[in-house]
C-alpha positions in Angstrom: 0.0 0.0 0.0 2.6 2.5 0.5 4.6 1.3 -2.1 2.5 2.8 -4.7 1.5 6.8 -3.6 -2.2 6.4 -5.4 -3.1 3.1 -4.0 -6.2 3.3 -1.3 -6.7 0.5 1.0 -10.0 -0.4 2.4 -10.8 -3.0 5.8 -13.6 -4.8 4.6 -16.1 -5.2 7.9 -17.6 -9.2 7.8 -16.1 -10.5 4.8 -14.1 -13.3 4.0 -11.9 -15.0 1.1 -14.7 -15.2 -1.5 -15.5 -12.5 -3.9 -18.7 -13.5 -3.8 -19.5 -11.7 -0.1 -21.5 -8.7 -0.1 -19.0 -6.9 0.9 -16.5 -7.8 -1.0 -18.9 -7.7 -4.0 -19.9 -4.1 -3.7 -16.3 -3.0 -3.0 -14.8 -5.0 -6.2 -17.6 -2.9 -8.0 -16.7 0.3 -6.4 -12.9 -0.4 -7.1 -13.4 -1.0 -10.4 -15.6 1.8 -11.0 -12.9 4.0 -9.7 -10.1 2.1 -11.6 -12.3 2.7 -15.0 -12.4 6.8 -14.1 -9.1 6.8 -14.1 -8.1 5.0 -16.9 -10.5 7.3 -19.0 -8.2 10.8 -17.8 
């Protein structure tokens, strides 16, 4: 994380190993939202 000055890093509250978690499911949509705004500038 503070390797690269951009990175974010987010605690995920109740999740697991699985990308299918609610959690972890709405913040690999948010991180990819993000990640697609920046590619774009």
């Amino acid at each position: 994380h503070h390797a690269w000055p951009v990175s974010e890093l987010h605690i995920i509250r109740d999740a697991g190993h699985s990308g299918g978690e609610a959690g972890n499911i709405d913040a690999l949509v948010r991180a990819t939202r993000t990640m697609a705004i920046r590619l774009e500038e």
